[in-house]
PAPA-882189 format. One record per residue (C-alpha): residue number from 0; chain; y, x negated, z negated. Coordinates in nm, 2 decimals. Layout:
residues N
NUM|A|Y|X|Z
...
end
This chain:
residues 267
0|A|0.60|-14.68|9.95
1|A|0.82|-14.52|10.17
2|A|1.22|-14.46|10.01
3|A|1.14|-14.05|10.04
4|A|0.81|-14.06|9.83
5|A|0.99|-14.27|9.59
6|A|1.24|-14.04|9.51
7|A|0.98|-13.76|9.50
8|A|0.81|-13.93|9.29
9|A|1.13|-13.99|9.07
10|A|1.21|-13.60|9.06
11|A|0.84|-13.55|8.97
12|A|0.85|-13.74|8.67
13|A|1.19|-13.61|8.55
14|A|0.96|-13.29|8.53
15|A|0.63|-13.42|8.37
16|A|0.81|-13.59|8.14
17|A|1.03|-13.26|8.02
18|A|1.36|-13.39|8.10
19|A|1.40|-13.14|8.40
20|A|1.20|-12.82|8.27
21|A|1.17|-12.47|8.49
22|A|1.43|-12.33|8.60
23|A|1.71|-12.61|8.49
24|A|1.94|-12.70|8.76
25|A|1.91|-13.06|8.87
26|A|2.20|-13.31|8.84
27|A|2.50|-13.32|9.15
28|A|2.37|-13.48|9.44
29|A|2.59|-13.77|9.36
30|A|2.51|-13.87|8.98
31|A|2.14|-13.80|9.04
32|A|2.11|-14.01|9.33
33|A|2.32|-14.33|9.08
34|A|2.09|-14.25|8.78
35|A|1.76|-14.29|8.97
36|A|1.90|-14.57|9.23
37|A|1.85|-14.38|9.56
38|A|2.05|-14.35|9.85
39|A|2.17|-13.98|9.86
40|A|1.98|-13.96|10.21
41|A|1.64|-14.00|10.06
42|A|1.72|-13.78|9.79
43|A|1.83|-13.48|10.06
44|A|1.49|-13.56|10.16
45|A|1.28|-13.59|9.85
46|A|1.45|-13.24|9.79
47|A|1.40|-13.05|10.08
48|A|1.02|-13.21|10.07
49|A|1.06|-13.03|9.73
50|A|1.19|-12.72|9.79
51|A|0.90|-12.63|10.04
52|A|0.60|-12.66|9.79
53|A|0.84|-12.47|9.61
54|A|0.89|-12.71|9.30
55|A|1.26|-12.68|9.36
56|A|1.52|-12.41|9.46
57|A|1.80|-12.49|9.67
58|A|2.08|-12.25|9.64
59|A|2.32|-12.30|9.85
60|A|2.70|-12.29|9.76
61|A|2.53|-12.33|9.33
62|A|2.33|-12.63|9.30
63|A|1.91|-12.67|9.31
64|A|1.69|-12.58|9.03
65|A|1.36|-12.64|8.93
66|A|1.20|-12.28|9.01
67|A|0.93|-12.19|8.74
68|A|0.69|-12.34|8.84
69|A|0.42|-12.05|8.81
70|A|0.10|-12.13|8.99
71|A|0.17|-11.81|9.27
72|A|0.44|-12.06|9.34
73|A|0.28|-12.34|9.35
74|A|-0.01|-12.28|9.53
75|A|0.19|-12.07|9.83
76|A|0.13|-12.43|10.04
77|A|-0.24|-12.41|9.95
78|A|-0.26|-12.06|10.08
79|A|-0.02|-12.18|10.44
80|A|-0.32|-12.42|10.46
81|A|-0.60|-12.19|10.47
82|A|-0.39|-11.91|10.72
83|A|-0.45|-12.24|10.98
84|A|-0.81|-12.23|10.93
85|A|-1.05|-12.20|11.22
86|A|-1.35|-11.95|11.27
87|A|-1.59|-12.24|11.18
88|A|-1.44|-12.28|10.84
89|A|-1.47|-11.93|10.74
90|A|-1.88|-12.00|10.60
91|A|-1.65|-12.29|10.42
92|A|-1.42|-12.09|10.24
93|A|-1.69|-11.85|10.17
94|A|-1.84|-12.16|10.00
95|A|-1.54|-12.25|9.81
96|A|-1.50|-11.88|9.66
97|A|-1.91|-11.93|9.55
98|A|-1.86|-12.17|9.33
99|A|-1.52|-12.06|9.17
100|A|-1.58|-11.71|9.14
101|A|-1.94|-11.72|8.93
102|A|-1.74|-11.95|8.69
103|A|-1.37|-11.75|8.70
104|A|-1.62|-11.45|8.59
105|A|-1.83|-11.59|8.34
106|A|-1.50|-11.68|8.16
107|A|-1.37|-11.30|8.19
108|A|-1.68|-11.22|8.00
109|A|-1.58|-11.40|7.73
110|A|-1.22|-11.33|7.70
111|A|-1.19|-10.96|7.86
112|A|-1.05|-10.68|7.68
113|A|-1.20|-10.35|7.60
114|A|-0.88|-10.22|7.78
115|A|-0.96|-10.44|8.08
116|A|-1.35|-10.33|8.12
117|A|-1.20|-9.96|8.12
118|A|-0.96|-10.05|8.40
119|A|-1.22|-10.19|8.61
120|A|-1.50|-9.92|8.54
121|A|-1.27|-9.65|8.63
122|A|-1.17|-9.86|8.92
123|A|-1.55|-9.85|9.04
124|A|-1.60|-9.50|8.97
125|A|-1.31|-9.37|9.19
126|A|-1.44|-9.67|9.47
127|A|-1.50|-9.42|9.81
128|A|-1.83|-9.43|9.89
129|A|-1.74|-9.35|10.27
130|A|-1.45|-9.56|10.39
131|A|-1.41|-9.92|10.48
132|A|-1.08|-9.95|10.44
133|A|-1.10|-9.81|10.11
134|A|-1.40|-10.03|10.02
135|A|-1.19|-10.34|10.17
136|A|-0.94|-10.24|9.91
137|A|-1.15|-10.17|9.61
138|A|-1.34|-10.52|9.64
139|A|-0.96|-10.74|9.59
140|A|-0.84|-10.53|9.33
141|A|-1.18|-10.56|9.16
142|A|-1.19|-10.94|9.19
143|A|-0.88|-11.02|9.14
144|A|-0.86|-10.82|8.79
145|A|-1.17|-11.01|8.72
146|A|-1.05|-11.37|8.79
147|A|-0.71|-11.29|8.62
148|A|-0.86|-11.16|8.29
149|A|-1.04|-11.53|8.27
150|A|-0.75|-11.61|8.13
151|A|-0.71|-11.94|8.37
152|A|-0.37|-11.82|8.61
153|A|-0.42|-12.15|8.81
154|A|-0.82|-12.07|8.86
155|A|-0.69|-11.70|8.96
156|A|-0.39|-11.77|9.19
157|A|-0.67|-12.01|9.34
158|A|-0.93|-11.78|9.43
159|A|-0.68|-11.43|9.53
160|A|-0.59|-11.74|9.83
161|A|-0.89|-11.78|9.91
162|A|-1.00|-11.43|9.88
163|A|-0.70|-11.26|10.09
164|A|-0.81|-11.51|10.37
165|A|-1.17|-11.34|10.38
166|A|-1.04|-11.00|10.48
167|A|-1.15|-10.98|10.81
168|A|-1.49|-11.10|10.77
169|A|-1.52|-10.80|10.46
170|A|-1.45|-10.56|10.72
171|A|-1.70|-10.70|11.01
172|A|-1.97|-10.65|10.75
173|A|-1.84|-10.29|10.66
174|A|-1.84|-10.20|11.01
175|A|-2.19|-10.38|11.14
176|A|-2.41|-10.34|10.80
177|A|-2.54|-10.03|10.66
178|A|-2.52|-9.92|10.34
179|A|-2.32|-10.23|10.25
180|A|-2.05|-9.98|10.07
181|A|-2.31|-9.82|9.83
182|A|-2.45|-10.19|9.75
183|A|-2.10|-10.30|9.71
184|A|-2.02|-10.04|9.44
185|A|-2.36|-10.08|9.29
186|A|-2.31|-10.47|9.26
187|A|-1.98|-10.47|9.13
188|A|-2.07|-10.15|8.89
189|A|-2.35|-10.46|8.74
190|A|-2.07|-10.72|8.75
191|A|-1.90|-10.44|8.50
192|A|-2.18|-10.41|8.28
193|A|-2.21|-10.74|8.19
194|A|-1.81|-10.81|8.12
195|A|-1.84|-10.53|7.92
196|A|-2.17|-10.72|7.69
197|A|-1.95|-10.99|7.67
198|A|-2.25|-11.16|7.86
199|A|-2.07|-11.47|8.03
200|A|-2.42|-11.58|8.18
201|A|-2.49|-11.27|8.32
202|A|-2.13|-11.23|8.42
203|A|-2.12|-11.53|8.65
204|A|-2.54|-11.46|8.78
205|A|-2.44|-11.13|8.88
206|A|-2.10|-11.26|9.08
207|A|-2.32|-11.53|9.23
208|A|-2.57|-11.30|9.35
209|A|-2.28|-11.03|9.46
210|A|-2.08|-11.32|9.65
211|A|-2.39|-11.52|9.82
212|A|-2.53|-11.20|9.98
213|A|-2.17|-11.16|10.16
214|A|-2.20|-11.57|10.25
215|A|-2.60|-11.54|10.41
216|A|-2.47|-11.21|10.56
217|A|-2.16|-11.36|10.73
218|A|-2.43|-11.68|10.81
219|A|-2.69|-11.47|11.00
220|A|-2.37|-11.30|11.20
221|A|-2.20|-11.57|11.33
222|A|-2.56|-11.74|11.42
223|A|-2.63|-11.40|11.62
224|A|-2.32|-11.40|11.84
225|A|-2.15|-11.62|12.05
226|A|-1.82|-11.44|11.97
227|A|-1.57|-11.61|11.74
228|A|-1.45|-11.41|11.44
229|A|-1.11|-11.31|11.59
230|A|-0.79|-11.37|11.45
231|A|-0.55|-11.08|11.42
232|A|-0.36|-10.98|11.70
233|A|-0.12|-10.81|11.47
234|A|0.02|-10.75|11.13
235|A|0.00|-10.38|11.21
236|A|-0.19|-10.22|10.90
237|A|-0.27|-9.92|11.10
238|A|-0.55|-10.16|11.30
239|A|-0.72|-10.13|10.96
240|A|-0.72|-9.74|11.00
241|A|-0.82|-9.75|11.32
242|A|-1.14|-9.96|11.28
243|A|-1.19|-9.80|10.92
244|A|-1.21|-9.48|11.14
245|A|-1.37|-9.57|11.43
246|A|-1.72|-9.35|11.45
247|A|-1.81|-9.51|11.75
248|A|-1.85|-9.84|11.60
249|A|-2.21|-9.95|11.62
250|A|-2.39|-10.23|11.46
251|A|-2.45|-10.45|11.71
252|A|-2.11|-10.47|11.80
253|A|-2.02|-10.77|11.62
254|A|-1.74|-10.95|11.60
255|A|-1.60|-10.78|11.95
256|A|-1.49|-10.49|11.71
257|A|-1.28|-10.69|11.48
258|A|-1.02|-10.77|11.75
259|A|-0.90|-10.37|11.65
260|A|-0.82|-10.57|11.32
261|A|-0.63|-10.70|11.12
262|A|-0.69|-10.85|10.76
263|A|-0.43|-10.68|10.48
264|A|-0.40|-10.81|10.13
265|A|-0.34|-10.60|9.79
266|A|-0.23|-10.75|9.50
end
C-alpha cells in the first residue's frame, strides 16, 4: 500500500471511529503526523487527497477541519464525474436515474407530509403548459422535492447529480416531441396522486412509467440521427431562452438544435 493511502486511510478511521467528528479541526501537522507514524510529506498528501472529495477543509493561516460531511459534500466528486461523461453514456445515466428514482418515490409515499403533497400539487398546477424552459424547470423542482421527502439525503443528493446532468436531453425532447409538456404535467399530476394515498407501489409504478417513456424517447432519438447530443457551448442561461423561444424549431431537427443550449440546474 502506497505511504499516501496509508495515511488516508489513517485520517479515515480517526473519523469512522468518532475520534475526529464534523467540523473538529485536526491535530498540528506535526503531532498528527508523530501519533499516526507518518512522514509529514505523506500526510500533506493524504490531506490535500482529502480536502478535494471534500472530507477535509484546509484553511489556510487556521488549521484543517473535518467539514460536515453532508452528502451535497460528499458526493460533489460523484457529480465532477458525470460532467466528463460522453454522449454515449447519456442512455446510461438515464438508466441509473430508472432504477433510483421508482424506489426514492415509493419511499416519499410513505413518509411525505400533507404539507409536502400541497407543495408539490400547487407546483403542478402553476407548471406552464406552453414553455420549455418553464417545463425544464418544473420537472427538477418536482423531482427533486420528491426524492428529498424520501427521507434518504444520500439517495437524494444522488439522484439531483444525476438529474442536473440530464438537462439537455429534457430540452431536445421539449423541442422535437409534441405534446410532451401536457403529458409531462399529466404524468407528474398521477405521480401526485399517489404520494398523496400514501400508495408507495403506485408511487414508484407511476415514476417508472413517467421516467422510462423519457429513456425509450431519448433511445429512438439518438438511433435516428447521426448527430451527437451536443455539449454546451456555454454557461450562458439566455441559450435556454433562446431555444425555449425559438418558433422555428421543428421536429425533425434533432439534436442540431441543442447546440443553441445549454443545460441549467435549479435547486
Amino acid at each position: 500500500m502506497a505511504v499516501t493511502d496509508e495515511a488516508i486511510l489513517k485520517i479515515k478511521e480517526m473519523i469512522t471511529s468518532g475520534r475526529l467528528a464534523p467540523g473538529d479541526r485536526l491535530p498540528p501537522e506535526k503531532e498528527l503526523s508523530e501519533s499516526l507514524g507518518l512522514s509529514r510529506s505523506s500526510l500533506r498528501e493524504a490531506v490535500k487527497a482529502l480536502e478535494v472529495i471534500r472530507v477535509l477543509d484546509v484553511r489556510r493561516g487556521d488549521g484543517t477541519y473535518v467539514t460536515s460531511l453532508e452528502p451535497r459534500l460528499l458526493l460533489e466528486a460523484l457529480s465532477f464525474v458525470i460532467d466528463l461523461h460522453d454522449d454515449k453514456s447519456v442512455l446510461e445515466i438515464f438508466g441509473v436515474r430508472r432504477i433510483l428514482e421508482p424506489a426514492a418515490t415509493g419511499l416519499a409515499a410513505m413518509r411525505v407530509s400533507d404539507e409536502e403533497v400541497a407543495e408539490l400539487t400547487e407546483l403542478v398546477d402553476r407548471a406552464a403548459a406552453d414553455d420549455i424552459e418553464a417545463l425544464v424547470e418544473h420537472d427538477l423542482v418536482f423531482h427533486s422535492k420528491i426524492v428529498k421527502a424520501s427521507g434518504n439525503d444520500y439517495l437524494a443528493e444522488l439522484i439531483d447529480s444525476i438529474s442536473s446532468h440530464t438537462v439537455r436531453a429534457r430540452i431536445w425532447r421539449g423541442l422535437t416531441q409534441g405534446s410532451v409538456i401536457d403529458r409531462t404535467i399529466a404524468e407528474h399530476s398521477g405521480i401526485v396522486s399517489a404520494l398523496r394515498e400514501h400508495d408507495a407501489e403506485l408511487a414508484s409504478a407511476r415514476a417508472l412509467t413517467h421516467i422510462a417513456g423519457i429513456e425509450d424517447w431519448l433511445r429512438t432519438a439518438v438511433g435516428a440521427t447521426s448527430d451527437p447530443i451536443p455539449r454546451p457551448l456555454a454557461e450562458d442561461d439566455a441559450a435556454l431562452d433562446d431555444a425555449a423561444s425559438d418558433d422555428a424549431v421543428a421536429p425533425a431537427a434533432g439534436a442540431d438544435s441543442l447546440r443553441r443550449t445549454t443545460p441549467t440546474t435549479k435547486e
